[in-house]
N, C-alpha and C positions, 0 to 999 in steps of 0.2 A: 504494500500500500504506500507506494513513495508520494510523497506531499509532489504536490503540483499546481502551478496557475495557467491557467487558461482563460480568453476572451471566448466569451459564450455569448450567441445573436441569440438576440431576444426571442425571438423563433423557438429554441430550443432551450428559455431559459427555464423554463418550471419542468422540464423532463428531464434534468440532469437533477446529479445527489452532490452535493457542497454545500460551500459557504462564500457569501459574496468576500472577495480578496479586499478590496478598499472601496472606500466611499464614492459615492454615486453623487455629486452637484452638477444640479442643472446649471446652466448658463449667469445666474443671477445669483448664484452662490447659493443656493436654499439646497439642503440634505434632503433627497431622493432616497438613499435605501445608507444605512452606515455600515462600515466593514464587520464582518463575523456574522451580519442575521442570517441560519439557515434557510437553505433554498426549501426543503422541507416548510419550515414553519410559514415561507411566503404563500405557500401552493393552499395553505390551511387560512392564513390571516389577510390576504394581502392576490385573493385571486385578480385582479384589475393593476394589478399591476406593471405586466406588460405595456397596458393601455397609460399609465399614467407616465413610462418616461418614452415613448414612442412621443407624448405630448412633449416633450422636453427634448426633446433631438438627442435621445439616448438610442442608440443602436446597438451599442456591446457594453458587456458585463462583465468584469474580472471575476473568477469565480474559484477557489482553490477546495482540494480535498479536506480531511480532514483527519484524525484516529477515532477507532469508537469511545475514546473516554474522553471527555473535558478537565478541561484546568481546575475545575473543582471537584471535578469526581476523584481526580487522582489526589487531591489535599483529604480529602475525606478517607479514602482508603489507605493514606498514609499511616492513621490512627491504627490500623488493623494488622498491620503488616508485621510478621516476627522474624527476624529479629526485631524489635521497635528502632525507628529512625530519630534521631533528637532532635529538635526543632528549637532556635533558640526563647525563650520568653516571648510573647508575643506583648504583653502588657509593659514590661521593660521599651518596647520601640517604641510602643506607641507612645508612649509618656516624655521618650526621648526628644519624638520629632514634636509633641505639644508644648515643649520647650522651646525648642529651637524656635518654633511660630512666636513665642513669649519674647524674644529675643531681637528677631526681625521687625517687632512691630515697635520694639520699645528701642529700637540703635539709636538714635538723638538723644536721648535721654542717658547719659552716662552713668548715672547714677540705677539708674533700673536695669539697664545692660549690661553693666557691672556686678549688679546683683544676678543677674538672669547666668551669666557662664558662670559665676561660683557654682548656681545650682545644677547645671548642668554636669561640671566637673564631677560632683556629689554623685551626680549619675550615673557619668559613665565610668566612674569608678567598679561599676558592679560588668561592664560588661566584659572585662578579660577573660573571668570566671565562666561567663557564660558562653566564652567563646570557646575554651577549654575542653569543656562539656560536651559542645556541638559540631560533631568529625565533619559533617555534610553540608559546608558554611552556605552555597549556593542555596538552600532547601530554604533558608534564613531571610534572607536579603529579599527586599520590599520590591514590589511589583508599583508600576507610576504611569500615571495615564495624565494627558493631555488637561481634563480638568480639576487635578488636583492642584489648591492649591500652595501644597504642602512640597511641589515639586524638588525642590533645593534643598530642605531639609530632610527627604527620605534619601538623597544621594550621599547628603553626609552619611546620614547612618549604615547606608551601605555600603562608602567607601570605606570607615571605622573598623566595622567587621570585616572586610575582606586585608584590612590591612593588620588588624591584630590576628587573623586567621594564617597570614604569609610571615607574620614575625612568629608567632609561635612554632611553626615549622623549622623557620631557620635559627633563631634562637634559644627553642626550649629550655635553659638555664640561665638564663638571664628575665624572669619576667617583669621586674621593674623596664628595663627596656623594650619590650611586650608591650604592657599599658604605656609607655609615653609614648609609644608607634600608635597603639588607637585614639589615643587624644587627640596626635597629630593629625590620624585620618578623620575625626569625629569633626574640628576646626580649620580645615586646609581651606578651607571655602571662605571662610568667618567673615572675610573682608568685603564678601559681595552683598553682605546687608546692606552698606550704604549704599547699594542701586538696587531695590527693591523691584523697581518698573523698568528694569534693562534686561533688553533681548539679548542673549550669546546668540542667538541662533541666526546664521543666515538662507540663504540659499539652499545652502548643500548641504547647511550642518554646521558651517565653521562661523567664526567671527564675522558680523558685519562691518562694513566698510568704514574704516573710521575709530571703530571701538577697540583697535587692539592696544593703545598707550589706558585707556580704562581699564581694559583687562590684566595688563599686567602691574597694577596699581594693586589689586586684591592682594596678594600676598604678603607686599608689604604693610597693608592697611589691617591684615590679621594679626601678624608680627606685633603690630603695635598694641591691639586688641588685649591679645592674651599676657603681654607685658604689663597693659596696664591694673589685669587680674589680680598682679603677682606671680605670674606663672615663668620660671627659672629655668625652668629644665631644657639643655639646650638641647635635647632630640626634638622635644614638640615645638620648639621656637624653630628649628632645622627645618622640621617637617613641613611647617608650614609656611616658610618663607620659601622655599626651594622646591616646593613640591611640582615645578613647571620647570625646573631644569631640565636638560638633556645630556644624557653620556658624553656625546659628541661637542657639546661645549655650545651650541645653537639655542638654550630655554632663556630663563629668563626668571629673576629681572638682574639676576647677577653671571649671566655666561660662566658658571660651574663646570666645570667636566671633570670626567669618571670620578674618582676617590674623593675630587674635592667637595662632592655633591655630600651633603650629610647621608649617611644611612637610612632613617628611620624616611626622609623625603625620598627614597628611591626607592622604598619600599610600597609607598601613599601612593607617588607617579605609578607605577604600575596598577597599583590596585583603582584607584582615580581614570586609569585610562579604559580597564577592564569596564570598569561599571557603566562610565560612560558610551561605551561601544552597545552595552547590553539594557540600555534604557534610552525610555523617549523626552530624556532631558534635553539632548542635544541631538541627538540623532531622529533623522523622520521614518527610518527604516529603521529600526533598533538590529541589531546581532542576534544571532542565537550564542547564547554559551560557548558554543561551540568554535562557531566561527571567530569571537571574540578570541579566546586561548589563539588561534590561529593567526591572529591579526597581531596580539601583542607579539608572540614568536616573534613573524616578521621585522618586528619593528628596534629587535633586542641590537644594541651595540649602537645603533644610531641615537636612539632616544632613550633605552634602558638598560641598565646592568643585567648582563647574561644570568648572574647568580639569583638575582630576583624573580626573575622570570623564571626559572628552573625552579623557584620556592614555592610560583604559583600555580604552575603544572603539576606539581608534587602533591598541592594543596585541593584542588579539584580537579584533575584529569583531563583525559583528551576529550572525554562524554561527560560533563559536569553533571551531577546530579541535578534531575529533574529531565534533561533532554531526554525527548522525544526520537526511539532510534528503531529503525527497517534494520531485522537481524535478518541474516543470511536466507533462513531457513524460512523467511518470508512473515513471520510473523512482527508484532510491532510492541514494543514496551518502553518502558520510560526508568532511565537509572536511577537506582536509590542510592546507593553507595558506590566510592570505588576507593581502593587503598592503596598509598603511595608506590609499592612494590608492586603493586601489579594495574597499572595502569588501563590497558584494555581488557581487563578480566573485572567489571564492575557486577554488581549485584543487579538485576531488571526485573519492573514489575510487568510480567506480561500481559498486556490486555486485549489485545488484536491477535485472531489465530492467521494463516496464512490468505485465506481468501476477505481479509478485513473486518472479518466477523467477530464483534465481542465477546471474550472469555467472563464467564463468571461461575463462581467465581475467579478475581484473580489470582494468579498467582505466582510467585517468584522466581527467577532461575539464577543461579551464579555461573557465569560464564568463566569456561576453565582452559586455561591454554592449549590442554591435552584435548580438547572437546571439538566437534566439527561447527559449532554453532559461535558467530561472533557478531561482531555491529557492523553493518553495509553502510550505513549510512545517518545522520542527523537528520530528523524528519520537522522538529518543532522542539520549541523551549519550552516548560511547565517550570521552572525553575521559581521562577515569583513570586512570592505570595498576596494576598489581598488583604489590608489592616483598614479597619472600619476606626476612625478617628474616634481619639483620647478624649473622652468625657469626662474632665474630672467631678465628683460628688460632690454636692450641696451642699454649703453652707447649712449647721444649724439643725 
């Protein structure tokens, strides 16, 4: 059941089986059909529909397959699954990134933003611990959609944990330098509070025209941030002054290269670059996992230390937990685990048999070197998860 896109004429849109690939605007900008409604569910909700963007000078329809289980079937079956998989705190994020909002609203106010990172520090004090605990960091890390707008603040949090995830790997006896790596990654960002209303985003994805002497203002704007907390520790002041450096000597805002770049910052850069490949903060086609690990690869010796990058692959694998993978033998599952010594030998939850037809129940296979059965290919991310926003309790 390999994923695919196809342009499907409206002719033959309601007798195919999918899901529409991207959004349908008519001419005047107004949403016709939004990406992911099953073709299925239009044939039941939505029979005139042909009729309504024939109205609109729609004549094709991007339309991709799918697996038999959703992104939330498979969270739900997570719970069930034995060995148990660990997931980190979910109430822990949430409270994280309800800060960070606390934070961003209050950045003029020195006095309240100052009080707002003490409390935060408070907090993420607790997440090394729970980074520890939680082998399968990708299963962790927040899922971000377009109208959140918590955008900036789930990025920290999930570049935090992938970067205390890549220090514990490479570190494990050092955890004070552990935790000053996630702080680093928690705050790398801290300085883009004072552009609340500013797009990174252009075109393509990258810088608009104009904005790059702002954007490399942030880091230093963080620097001074966390300075003015109290905060001494020069990994996290590293971290997050440098964290846009380059191996090669090309980042910024101080042209760093190799050794000179702090550690605990080449550690962030990579995790910072990972996340952002793999979410639609910046990206309009976000990565799958997959391809991300691929892209950073690529990218090693130009923009980042090889040893880091080897820390990240160590750390979630070539099939990140959560991807969506076509095993050989035709059937389709989604990895739970995978462990540093055996990289393409992950644990998969099988839920598609050969002919795309859903297994239930499901159930698990560890794929074994010795074995005929391996991973063909990356079919879809599930990697993500969905955090219903921090409500704190009532007064009284």
């Amino acid at each position: 059941m390999k994923q695919k896109v196809w342009k499907v004429a409206l002719g033959e849109l309601l007798d195919v089986e999918g899901v529409v690939a991207e959004e349908v605007m008519s001419k005047d900008e107004v949403m016709l059909l939004p990406a992911g409604v099953s073709l299925s569910a239009l044939r039941e909700t939505q029979p005139d529909v042909v009729s309504l963007l024939l109205k609109h000078g729609v004549t094709h329809v991007k339309v991709k397959n799918v697996p038999a289980i959703t992104a939330g079937e498979f969270r739900t079956a997570l719970g069930s699954v034995t060995p148990a998989v660990t997931e980190l705190n979910p109430l822990l994020t949430k409270i994280a990134i309800h800060q960070f909002g606390a934070i961003y609203e209050n950045i003029e106010d020195r006095s309240l933003r100052e009080r707002g990172i003490r409390t935060m520090l408070t907090i993420a004090a607790r997440l090394p611990g729970e980074i520890r605990r939680t082998p399968q960091i990708t299963l962790s890390l927040v899922g971000v959609e377009d109208r959140d707008r918590e955008r900036s603040h789930i990025h920290s949090i999930n570049v935090a944990l992938l970067t205390g995830y890549i220090a514990q790997r490479l570190f494990p006896v050092l955890p004070a330098f552990v935790e000053a790596c996630v702080l680093g990654g928690l705050f790398h960002d801290i300085g883009k509070a004072f552009f609340p209303h500013f797009s990174w985003r252009g075109a393509g994805g990258g810088l608009l025209p104009g904005d790059a002497k702002i954007f490399n203002c942030h880091p230093l704007l963080g620097e001074s941030l966390m300075k003015d907390v109290g905060v001494r520790d020069v990994h996290v002041l590293g971290a997050v002054r440098s964290h846009h450096e380059k191996w090669e000597g090309a980042g910024v805002p101080d042209r760093l290269r190799e050794e000179d770049i702090p550690m605990a910052a080449r550690i962030v850069a990579v995790a910072n670059r990972f996340e952002n490949l793999t979410s639609s903060l910046l990206e309009e086609d976000p990565h799958r996992s997959d391809q991300a690990i691929s892209t950073v690869i690529g990218l090693t010796s130009s923009d980042f230390d090889s040893r880091i990058v080897r820390g990240l692959l160590a750390s979630i694998g070539l099939y990140p937990p959560g991807t969506v993978a076509l095993l050989s033998d035709q059937r389709v599952g989604i990895v739970l685990e995978t462990k540093e010594r055996d990289l393409l030998c992950p644990r998969v939850l099988i839920c598609a048999d050969a002919r795309g037809r859903r297994v239930s129940p499901f159930e698990t296979l560890k794929i074994r070197k010795e074995g005929n059965v391996y991973i063909k290919e990356a079919l879809d991310d599930f990697s993500r998860r969905r955090l219903e926003p921090y409500v704190p309790a009532a007064a009284g």
